[in-house]
C-alpha positions in Angstrom: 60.5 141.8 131.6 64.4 142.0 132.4 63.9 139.7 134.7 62.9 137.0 131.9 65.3 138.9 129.3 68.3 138.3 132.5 67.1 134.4 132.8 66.7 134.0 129.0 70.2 135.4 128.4 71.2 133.4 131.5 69.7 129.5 129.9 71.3 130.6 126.6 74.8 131.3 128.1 74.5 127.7 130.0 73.2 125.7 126.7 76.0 127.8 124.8 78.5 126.6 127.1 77.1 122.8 127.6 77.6 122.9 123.4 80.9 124.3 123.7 82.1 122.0 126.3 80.4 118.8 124.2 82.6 120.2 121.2 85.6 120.2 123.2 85.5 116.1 124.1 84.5 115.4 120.7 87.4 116.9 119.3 89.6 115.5 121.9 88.8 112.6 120.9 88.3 113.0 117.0 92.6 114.4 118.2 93.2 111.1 119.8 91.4 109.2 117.6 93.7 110.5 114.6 97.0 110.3 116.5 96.4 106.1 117.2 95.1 105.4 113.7 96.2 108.0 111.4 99.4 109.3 112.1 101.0 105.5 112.5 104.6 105.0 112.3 105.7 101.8 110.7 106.9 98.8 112.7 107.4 96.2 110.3 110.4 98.3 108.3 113.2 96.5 108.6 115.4 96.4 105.3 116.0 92.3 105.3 112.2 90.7 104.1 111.9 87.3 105.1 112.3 86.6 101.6 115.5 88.2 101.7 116.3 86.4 104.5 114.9 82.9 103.8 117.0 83.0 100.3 120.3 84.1 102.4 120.2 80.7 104.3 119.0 78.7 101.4 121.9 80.1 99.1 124.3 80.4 101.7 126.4 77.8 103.9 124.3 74.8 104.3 125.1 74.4 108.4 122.9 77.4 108.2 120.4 76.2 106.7 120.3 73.5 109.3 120.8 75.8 111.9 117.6 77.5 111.2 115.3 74.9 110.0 116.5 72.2 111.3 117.1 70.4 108.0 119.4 70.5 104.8 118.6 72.2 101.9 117.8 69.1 100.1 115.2 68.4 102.5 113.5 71.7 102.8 113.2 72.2 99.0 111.2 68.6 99.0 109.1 69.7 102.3 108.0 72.6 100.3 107.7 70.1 97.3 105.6 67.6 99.1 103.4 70.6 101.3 102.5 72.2 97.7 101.1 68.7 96.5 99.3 68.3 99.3 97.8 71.8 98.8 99.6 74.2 100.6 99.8 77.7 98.4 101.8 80.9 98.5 100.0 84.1 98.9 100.1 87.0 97.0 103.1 88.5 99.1 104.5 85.6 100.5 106.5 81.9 98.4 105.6 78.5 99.8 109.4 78.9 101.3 108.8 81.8 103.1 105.7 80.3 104.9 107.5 76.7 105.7 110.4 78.7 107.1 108.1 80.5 109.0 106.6 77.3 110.3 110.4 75.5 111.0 111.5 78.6 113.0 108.6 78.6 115.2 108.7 74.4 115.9 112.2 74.5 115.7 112.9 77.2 118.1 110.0 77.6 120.0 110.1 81.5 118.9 106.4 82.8 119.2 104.4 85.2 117.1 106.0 88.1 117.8 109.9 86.9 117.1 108.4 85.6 113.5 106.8 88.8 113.2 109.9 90.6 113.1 112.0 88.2 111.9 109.7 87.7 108.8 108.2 91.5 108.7 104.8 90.3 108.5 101.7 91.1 111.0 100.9 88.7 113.6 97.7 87.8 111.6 99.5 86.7 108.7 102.2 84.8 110.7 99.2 83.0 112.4 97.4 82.2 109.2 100.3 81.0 107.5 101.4 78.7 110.4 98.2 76.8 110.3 97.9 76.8 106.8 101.6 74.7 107.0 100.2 73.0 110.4 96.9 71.8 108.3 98.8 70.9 105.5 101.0 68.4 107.7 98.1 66.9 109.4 97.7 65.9 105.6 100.8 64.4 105.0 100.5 62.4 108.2 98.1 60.0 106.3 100.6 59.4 104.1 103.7 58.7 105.9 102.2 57.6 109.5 101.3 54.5 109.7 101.2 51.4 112.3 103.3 48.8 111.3 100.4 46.6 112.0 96.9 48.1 111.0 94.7 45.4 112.7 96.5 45.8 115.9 97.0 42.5 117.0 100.3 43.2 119.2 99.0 45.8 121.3 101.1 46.4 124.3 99.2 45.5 127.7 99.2 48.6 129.1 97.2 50.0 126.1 94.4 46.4 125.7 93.8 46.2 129.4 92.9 50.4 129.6 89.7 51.3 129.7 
């Protein structure tokens, strides 16, 4: 009878300690868990919004202005102009400036994601959406303003006709 009473105690002790040691991971990684997810500091924090920043170089000297997006004032307000007919909307958080400045600095500078990211303080999610949101819009403007000079085609350089 102690014998069973010994191995009883025994299984017990083993199944308490395969519990205890299953509780241990779990809250290892309910610990790690919290510390990746929860306890986040914040990255995108810098003072200067790329609001503030876009209005800076729109209010400020006008070589800056072309410096950064590659056009004069004059021009970027009727981009923005001519993007917003054509459908392009701001967001809630972000102007139709902020979003084609966003767009100039990346084809004008041949910055990636992460440079607008902190440039702009915006996730790289956003900064993706937004660029093809001005991309798309373009493609729509380029019905407008791209055509051939001659629709029909009749001078077609050789190279082109004689290519299968």
């Amino acid at each position: 009878m102690n014998d069973q009473n010994e191995q009883s105690d025994h299984t017990r002790e083993e199944e308490d300690g395969d519990i205890f040691q299953q509780a241990f991971f779990v809250s290892a990684l309910v610990g790690e868990y919290a510390v990746k997810n929860l306890c986040k500091e914040p990255c995108r924090s810098s003072e200067l919004t790329g609001h503030a920043w876009v209005q800076e170089i729109l209010q400020g000297n006008p070589t800056h202005c072309y410096e950064m997006f590659r056009m004069i004032k004059h021009t970027f307000n009727l981009l923005c102009t001519e993007l917003v007919e054509h459908g392009l909307k701001s967001s809630n958080r972000m102007g139709v400036e902020e979003i084609v400045a966003m767009f100039l600095v990346v084809v004008g500078h041949g910055v990636g994601n992460r440079m607008i990211q902190e440039r702009f303080q915006h996730s790289g999610e956003t900064v993706s959406r937004h660029f093809h949101q001005v991309l798309h819009t373009c493609l729509k403007l380029s019905i407008k303003y791209i055509k051939p000079e001659d629709p029909m085609f009749r001078d077609c350089h050789s190279k082109i006709k004689n290519d299968q």
